[in-house]
GUKOL-675233 format. One record per atom (N, C-alpha, C, O): x, y, z. Coordinates in steps of 0.02 Angstrom, whole numbers, padded with zeros to 5 digits, always signed. Atoms other than C-alpha are relative to their C-alpha. Example, Ala and Ser with C-alpha at 12.3 -4.5 7.8 and 13.67 -1.06 7.14 Angstrom:
% residues 2
+00045-00059+00000/+00615-00225+00390/+00045+00060+00000/+00097+00059+00033/-00042-00059-00003/+00684-00053+00357/-00039+00055+00037/-00014+00110+00045/
***
This chain:
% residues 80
+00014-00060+00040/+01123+00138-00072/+00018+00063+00038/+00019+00068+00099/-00024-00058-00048/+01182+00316-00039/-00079+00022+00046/-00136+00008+00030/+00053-00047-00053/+01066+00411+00099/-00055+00060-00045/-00110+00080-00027/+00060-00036+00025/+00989+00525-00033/-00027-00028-00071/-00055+00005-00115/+00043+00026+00031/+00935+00398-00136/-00056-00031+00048/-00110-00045+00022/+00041+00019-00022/+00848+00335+00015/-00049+00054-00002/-00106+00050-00026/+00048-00048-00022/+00780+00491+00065/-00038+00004-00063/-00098+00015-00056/+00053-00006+00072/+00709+00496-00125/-00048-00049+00013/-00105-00031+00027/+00040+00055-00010/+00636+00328-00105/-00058+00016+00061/-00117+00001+00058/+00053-00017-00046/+00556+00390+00052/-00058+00047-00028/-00119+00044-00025/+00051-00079+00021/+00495+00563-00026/-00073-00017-00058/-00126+00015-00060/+00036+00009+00047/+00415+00454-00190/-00059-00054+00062/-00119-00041+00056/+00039+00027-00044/+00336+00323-00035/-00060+00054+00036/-00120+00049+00050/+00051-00046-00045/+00267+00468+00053/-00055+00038-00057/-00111+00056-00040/+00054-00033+00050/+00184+00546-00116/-00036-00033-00018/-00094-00015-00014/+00057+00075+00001/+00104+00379-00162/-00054-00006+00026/-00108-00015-00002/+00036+00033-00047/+00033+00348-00002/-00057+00061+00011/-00118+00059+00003/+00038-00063-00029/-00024+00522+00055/-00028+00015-00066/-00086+00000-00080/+00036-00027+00088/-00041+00599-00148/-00065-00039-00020/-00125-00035-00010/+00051+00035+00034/-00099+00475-00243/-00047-00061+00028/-00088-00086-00010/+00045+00047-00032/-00184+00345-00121/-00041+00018+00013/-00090-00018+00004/+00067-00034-00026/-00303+00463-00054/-00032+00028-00051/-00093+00032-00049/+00038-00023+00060/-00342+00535-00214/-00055-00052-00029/-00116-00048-00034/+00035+00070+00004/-00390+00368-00263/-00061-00032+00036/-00113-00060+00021/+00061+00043-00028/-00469+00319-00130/-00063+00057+00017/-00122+00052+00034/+00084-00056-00001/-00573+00480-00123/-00054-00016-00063/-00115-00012-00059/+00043-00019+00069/-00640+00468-00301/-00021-00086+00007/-00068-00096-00031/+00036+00051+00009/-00678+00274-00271/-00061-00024+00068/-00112-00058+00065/+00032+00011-00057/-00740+00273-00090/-00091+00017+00004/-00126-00017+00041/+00046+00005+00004/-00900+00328-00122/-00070-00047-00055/-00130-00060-00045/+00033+00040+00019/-00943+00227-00270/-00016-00082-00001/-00053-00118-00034/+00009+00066-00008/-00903+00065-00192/-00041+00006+00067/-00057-00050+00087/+00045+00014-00045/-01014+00116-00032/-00083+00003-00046/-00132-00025-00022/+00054+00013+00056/-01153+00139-00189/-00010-00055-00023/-00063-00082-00006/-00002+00072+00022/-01125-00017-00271/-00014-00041+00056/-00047-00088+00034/+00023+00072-00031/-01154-00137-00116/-00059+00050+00059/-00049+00042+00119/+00039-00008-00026/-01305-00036-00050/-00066-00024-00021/-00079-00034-00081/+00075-00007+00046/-01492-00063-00068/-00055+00011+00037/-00066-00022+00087/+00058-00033-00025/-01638+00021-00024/+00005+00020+00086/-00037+00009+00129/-00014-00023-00037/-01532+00106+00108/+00044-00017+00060/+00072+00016+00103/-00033+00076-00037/-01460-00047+00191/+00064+00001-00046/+00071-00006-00107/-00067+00019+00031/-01271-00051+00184/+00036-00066-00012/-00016-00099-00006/-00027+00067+00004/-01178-00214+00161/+00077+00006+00003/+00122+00004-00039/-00105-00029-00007/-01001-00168+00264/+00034-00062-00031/+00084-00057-00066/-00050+00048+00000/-00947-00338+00247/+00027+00016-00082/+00083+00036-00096/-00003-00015+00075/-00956-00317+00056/+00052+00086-00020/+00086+00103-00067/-00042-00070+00027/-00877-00138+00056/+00057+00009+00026/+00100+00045+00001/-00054+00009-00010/-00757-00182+00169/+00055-00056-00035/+00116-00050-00029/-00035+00038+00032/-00700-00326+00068/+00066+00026-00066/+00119+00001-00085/-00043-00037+00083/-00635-00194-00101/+00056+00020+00050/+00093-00029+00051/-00060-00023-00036/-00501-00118+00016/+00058-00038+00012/+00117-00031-00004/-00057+00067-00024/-00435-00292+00103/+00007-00026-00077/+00052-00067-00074/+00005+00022+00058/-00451-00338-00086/+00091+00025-00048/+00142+00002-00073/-00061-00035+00032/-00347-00200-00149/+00081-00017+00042/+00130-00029+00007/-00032+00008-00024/-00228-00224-00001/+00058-00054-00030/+00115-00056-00053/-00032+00084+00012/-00190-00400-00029/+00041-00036-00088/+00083-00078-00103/-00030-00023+00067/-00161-00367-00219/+00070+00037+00016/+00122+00012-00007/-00066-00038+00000/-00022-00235-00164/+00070-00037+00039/+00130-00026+00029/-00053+00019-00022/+00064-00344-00050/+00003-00075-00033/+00024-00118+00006/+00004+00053+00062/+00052-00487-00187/+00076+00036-00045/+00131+00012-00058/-00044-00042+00067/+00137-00337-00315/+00087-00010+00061/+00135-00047+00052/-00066-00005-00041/+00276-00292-00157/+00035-00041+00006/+00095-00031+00012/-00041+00077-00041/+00317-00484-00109/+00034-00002-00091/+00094+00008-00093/-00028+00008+00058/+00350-00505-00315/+00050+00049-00016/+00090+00033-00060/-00025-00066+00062/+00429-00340-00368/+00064+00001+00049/+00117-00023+00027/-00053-00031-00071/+00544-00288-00201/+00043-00065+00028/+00020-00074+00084/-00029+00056-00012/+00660-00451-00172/+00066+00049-00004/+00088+00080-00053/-00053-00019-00044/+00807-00388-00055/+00060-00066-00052/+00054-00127-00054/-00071+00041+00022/+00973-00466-00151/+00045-00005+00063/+00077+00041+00087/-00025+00036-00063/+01038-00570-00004/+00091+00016-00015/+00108+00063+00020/-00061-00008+00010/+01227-00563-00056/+00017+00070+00023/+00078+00075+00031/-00022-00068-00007/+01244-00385-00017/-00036+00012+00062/-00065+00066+00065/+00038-00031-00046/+01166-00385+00148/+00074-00022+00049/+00107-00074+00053/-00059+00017-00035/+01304-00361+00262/-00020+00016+00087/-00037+00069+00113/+00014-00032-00068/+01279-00382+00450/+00072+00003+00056/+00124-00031+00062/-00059-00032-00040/+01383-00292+00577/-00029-00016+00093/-00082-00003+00120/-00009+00030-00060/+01424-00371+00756/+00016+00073+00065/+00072+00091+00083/-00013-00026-00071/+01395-00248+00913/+00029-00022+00038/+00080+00006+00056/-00026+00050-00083/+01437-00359+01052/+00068+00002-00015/+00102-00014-00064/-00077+00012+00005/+01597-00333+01118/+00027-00071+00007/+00087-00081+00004/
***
């Protein structure tokens, strides 16, 4: 691909991650440390689980969606 379709691809990666990931995870981060509390007592294992949760979902979506077309991968020989 040309160079400023990468750099696009980078610019929409970087708004994702930084934009809308943190947005996200601001507006949910506190109601999943609510949900696995009780009577003041946190339960990390439990709150850390939604994150590795979500994670493991995204690189589920990435491994399905993002499949590199092998035929067009051309490698180039340094060695003299």
């Amino acid at each position: 691909p040309p160079s400023s379709l990468r750099n696009s691809a980078q610019g929409l990666i970087a708004f994702a991650t930084y934009g809308v990931g943190k947005y996200l995870g601001t507006l949910t981060a506190g109601n999943v440390v609510d949900r696995f509390t009780v009577e003041g007592n946190y339960n990390w294992v439990s709150i850390w689980m939604v994150p590795f949760g979500m994670a493991v979902l995204i690189l589920i979506g990435f491994i399905g969606l993002f499949r590199e077309n092998k035929k067009n991968i051309h490698i180039k020989s340094y060695i003299n």
